[in-house]
C-alpha positions in Angstrom: 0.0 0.0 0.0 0.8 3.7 -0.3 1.7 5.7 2.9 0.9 9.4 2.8 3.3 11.9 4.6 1.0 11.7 7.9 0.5 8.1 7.7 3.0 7.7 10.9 1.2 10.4 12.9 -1.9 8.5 11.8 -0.9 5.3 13.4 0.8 6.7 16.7 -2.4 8.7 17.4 -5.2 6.2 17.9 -5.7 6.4 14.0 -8.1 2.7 12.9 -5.8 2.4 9.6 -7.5 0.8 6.7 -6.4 -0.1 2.6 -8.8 2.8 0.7 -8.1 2.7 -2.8 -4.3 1.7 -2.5 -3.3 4.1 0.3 -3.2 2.7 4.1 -5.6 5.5 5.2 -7.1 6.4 9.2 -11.0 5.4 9.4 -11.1 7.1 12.7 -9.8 8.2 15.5 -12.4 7.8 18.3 -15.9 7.3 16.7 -16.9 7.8 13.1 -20.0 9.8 15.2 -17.9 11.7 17.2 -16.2 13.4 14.3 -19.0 13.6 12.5 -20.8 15.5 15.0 -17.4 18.0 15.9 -17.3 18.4 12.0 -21.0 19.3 12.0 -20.7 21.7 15.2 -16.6 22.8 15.1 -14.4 21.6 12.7 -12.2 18.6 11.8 -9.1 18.8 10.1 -8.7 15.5 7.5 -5.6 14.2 5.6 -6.3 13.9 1.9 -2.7 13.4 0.8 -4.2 10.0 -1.3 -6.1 12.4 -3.6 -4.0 12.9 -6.9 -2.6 16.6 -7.6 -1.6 16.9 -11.4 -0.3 19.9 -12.8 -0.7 20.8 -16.7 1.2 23.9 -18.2 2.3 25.3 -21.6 -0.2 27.5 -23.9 -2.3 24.5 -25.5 -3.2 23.4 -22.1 -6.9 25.5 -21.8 -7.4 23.7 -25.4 -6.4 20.0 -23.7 -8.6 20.6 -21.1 -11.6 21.4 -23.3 -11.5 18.5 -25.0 -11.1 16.8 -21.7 -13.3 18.1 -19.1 -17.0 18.9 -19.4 -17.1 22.3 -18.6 -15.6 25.3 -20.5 -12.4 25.8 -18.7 -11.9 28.9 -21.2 -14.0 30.9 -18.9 -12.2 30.6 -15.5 -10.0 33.3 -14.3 -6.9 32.7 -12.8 -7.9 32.1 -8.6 -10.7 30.0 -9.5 -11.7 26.6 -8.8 -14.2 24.4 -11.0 -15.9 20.9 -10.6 -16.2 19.0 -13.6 -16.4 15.4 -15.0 -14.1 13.1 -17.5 -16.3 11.2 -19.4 -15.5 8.5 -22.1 -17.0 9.0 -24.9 -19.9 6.7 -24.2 -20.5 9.8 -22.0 -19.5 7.1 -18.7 -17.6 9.2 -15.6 -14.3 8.2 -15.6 -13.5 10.5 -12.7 -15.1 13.3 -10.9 -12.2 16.1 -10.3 -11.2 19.9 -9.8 -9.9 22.2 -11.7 -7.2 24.9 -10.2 -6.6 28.0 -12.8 -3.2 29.4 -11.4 -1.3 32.0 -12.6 1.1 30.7 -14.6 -0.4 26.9 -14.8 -3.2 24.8 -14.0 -3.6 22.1 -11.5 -6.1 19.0 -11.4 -6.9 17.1 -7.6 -8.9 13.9 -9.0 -9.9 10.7 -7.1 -7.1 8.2 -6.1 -8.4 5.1 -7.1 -9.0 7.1 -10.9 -5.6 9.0 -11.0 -3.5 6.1 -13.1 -6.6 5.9 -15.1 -6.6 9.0 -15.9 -2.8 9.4 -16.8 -3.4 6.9 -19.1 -6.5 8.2 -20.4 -4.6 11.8 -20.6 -1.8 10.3 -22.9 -4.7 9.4 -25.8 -5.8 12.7 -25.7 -5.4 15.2 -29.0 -2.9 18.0 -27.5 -1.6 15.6 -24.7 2.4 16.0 -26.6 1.5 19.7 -26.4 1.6 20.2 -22.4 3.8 19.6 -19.8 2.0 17.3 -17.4 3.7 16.5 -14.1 2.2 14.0 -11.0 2.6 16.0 -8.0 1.0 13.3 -5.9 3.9 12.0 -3.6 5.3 15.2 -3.6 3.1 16.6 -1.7 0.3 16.7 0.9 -2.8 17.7 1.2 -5.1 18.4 4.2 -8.8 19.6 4.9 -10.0 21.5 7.8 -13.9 21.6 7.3 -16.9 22.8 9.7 -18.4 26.4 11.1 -15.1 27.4 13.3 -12.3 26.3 9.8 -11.7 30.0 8.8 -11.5 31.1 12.6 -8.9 28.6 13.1 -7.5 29.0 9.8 -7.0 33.2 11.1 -5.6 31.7 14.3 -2.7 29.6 12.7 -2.0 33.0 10.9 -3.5 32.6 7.3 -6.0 35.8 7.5 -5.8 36.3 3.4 -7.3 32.9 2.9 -9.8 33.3 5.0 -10.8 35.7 2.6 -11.4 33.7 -0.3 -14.6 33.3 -1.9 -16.5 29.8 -2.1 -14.5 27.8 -4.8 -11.8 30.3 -5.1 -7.8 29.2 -4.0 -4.5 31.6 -3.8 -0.6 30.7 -3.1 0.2 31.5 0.6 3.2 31.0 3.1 2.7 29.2 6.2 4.1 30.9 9.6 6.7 28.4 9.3 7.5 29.0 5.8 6.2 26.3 4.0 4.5 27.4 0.6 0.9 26.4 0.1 -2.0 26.3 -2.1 -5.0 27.0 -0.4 -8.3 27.0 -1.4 -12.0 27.0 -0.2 -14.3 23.9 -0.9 -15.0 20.9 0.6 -17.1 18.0 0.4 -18.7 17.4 3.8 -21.7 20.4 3.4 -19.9 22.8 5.8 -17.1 25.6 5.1 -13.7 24.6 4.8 -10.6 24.6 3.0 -7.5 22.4 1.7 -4.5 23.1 1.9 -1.6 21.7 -0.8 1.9 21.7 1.2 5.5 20.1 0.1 5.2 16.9 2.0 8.3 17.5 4.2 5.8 19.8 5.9 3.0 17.6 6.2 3.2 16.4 9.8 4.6 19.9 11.3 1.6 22.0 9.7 -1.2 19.0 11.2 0.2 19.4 14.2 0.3 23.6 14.1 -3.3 23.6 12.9 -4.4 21.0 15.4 -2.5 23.2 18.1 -4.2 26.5 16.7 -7.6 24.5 16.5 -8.1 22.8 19.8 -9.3 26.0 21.4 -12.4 25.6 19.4 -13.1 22.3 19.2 -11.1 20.7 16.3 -9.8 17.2 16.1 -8.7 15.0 13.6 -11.2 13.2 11.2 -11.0 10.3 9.7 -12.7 8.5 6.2 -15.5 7.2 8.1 -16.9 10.6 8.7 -16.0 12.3 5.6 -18.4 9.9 4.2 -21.6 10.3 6.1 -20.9 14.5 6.0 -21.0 14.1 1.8 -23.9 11.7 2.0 -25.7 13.9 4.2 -24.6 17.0 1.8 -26.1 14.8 -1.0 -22.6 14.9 -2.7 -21.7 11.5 -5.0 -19.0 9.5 -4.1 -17.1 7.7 -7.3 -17.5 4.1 -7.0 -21.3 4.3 -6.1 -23.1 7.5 -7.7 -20.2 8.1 -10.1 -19.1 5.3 -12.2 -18.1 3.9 -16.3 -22.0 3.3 -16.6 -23.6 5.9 -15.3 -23.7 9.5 -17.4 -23.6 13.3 -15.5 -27.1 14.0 -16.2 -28.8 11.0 -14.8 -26.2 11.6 -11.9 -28.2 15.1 -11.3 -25.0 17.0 -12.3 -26.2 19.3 -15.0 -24.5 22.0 -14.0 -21.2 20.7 -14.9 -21.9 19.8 -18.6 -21.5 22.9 -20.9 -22.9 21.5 -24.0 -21.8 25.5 -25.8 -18.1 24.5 -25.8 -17.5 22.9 -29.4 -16.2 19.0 -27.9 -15.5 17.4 -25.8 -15.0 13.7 -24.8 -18.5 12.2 -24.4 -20.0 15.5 -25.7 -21.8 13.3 -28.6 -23.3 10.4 -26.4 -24.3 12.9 -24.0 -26.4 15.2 -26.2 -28.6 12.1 -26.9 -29.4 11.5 -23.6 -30.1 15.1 -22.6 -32.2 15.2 -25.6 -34.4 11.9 -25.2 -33.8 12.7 -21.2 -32.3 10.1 -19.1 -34.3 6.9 -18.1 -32.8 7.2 -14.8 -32.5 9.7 -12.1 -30.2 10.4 -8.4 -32.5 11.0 -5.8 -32.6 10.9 -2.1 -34.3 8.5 0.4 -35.8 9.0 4.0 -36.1 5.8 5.5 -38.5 4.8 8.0 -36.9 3.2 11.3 -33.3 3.1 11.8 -32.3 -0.2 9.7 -29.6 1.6 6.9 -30.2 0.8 3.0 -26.6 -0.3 1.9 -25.2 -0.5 -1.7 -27.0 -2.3 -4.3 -30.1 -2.7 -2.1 -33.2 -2.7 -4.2 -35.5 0.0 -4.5 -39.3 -0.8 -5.6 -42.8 0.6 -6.4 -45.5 -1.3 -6.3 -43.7 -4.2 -5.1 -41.8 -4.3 -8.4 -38.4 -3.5 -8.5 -37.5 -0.2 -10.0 -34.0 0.6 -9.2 -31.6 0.7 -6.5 -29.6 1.9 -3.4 -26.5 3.9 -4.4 -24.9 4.7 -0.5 -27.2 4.4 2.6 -26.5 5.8 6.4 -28.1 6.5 9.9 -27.6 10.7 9.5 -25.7 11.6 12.7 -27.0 14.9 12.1 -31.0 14.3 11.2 -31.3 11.1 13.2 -32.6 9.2 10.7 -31.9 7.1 8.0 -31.3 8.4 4.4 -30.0 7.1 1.2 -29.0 8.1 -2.0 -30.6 6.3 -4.7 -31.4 6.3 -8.8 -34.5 5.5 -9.7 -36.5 5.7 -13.1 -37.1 9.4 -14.7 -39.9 11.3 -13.0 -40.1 9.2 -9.8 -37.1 11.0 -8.6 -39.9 14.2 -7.1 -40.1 14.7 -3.9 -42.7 13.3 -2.4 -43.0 9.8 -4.0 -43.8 6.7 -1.5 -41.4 3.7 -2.3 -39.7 0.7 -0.6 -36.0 -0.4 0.1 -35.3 -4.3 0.3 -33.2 -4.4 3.0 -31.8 -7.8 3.7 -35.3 -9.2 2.7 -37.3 -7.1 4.8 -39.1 -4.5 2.8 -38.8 -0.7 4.7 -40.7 1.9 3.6 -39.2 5.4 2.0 -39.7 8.7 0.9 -37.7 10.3 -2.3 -36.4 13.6 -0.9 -34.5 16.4 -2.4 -31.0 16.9 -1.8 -28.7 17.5 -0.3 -30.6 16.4 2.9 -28.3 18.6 5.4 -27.7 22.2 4.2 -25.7 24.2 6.5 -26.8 27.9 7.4 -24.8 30.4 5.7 
């Protein structure tokens, strides 16, 4: 397995170490509740040093990444940060990622269990001998601080200008030790928060000076256990179960990141066929009646039939309840519509919700 710069901290602090996508990676520290809840309520500070970081420079790389991406990259401004999809050109997902416009190059952070894939799929792209590609992965680390009290603590380790940044936006900043970093403001647990990309020689000395700078408010490590019922309760896909080969952006409810203006791009053609004759199936989410948690693949019916099925399911720390996320055939995705969830044989009875299900306020 792969070891990310932290991974010894991880292990001599309590860290439940598990094999996520190639990387030896902490579940949790104490409970995957626990953090969930000092997420939700004060912050926790997560190492996502498995994530690939790719940078792309030289002046055909907006025109690579057109052809490549799903959204019109041509319109982001140096600062900003942009979701968007690789899709093959059945119009599958190959990876759900980010796009980084810097000054003077670009930068990708995509999933780890994609990022080969990806290289690969890179090389057998028109304008791929143009650019200068470069894996910053093992280079570097990268860590998350996420809930209410991030930029507070964030202003307290003594990064005031990127507390500043707007939702989505990132800038280069120093440390108070020195170490360079990327920082930007997104996250994928529902609350505010930011990552930030250090040299990973500085990995375990900044954890610690953020977890020192934090503790006054309530932040503690967080582990992949937690990060994973936040985003299900944020309704956010996870790749592997909403995201996959076989399933398209639009049935996946992501719209907004397909710019069908731009002249190509990979899928472009398979996915104007399916906007046009509209998807036969459709994310949604589930409420669940009684506590029992819909797990992957569990089957999802109507009318005692079988009409689709369970994409993730959890008991929501947060709502006290269980929810799911689910797809289910075109138009039965509306709020409001009484279904079932096989469950292990028993048949529980569920509500298709909008999502996300937990929206923080702003």
């Amino acid at each position: 397995m792969d070891a990310t710069p932290l991974c010894g901290w991880h292990r001599s602090n309590h860290g439940r170490m598990v094999d996520f996508a190639g990387w030896e990676m902490p579940v949790q520290y104490s409970t995957i509740v626990e953090e969930h809840l000092a997420v939700r309520s004060a912050a926790g500070l997560f190492d996502i040093s498995h994530m690939g970081r790719l940078s792309l420079e030289g002046p055909e790389t907006v025109d690579f990444l057109n052809r490549t991406v799903t959204i019109d990259v041509s319109r982001m401004k140096p600062g900003q940060v942009r979701y968007t999809l690789v899709c093959n050109h059945a119009g599958g997902i190959l990876d759900d990622i980010l796009v980084y416009r810097l000054d003077s190059h670009w930068e990708l952070v995509v999933n780890a269990s994609n990022r080969l894939k990806l290289l690969e799929w890179f090389e057998h792209t028109a304008g791929y001998a143009a650019i200068r590609l470069a894996d910053l992965t093992t280079q570097t680390a990268m860590l998350a601080i996420q809930g209410p009290q991030a930029a507070q603590i964030l202003r307290s380790f003594g990064l005031h200008a990127a507390t500043e940044l707007r939702y989505y936006n990132c800038l280069h900043v120093n440390c108070p030790s020195g170490a360079p970093a990327l920082v930007s403001r997104t996250g994928y647990t529902g609350e505010d928060g930011f990552e930030l990309t250090i040299p990973a020689s500085e990995a375990v000395s900044v954890w610690e000076a953020l977890l020192t700078a934090g503790r006054p408010v309530g932040l503690s490590p967080a582990g992949l256990g937690c990060r994973d019922t936040l985003r299900l309760e944020a309704g956010m896909p996870l790749y592997g179960h909403e995201l996959t080969e076989q399933i398209d952006p639009l049935s996946a409810g992501l719209d907004f990141a397909v710019h069908f203006n731009k002249p190509e791009f990979h899928g472009k053609a398979a996915l104007e066929i399916i906007h046009a004759d509209r998807p036969s199936m459709r994310r949604t989410g589930l409420l669940l009646e009684g506590r029992r948690i819909a797990r992957e693949n569990s089957p999802v019916l109507a009318d005692h039939q079988p009409v689709g099925h369970v994409t993730s399911g959890t008991f929501s720390p947060t709502l006290q309840r269980a929810i799911a996320m689910a797809f289910v055939p075109h138009g039965m995705e509306a709020p409001g519509q009484a279904l079932e969830v096989d469950i292990r044989g028993s048949r529980v009875s569920a509500i298709t919700t909008a999502l996300p299900f937990y929206r923080r306020k702003i």
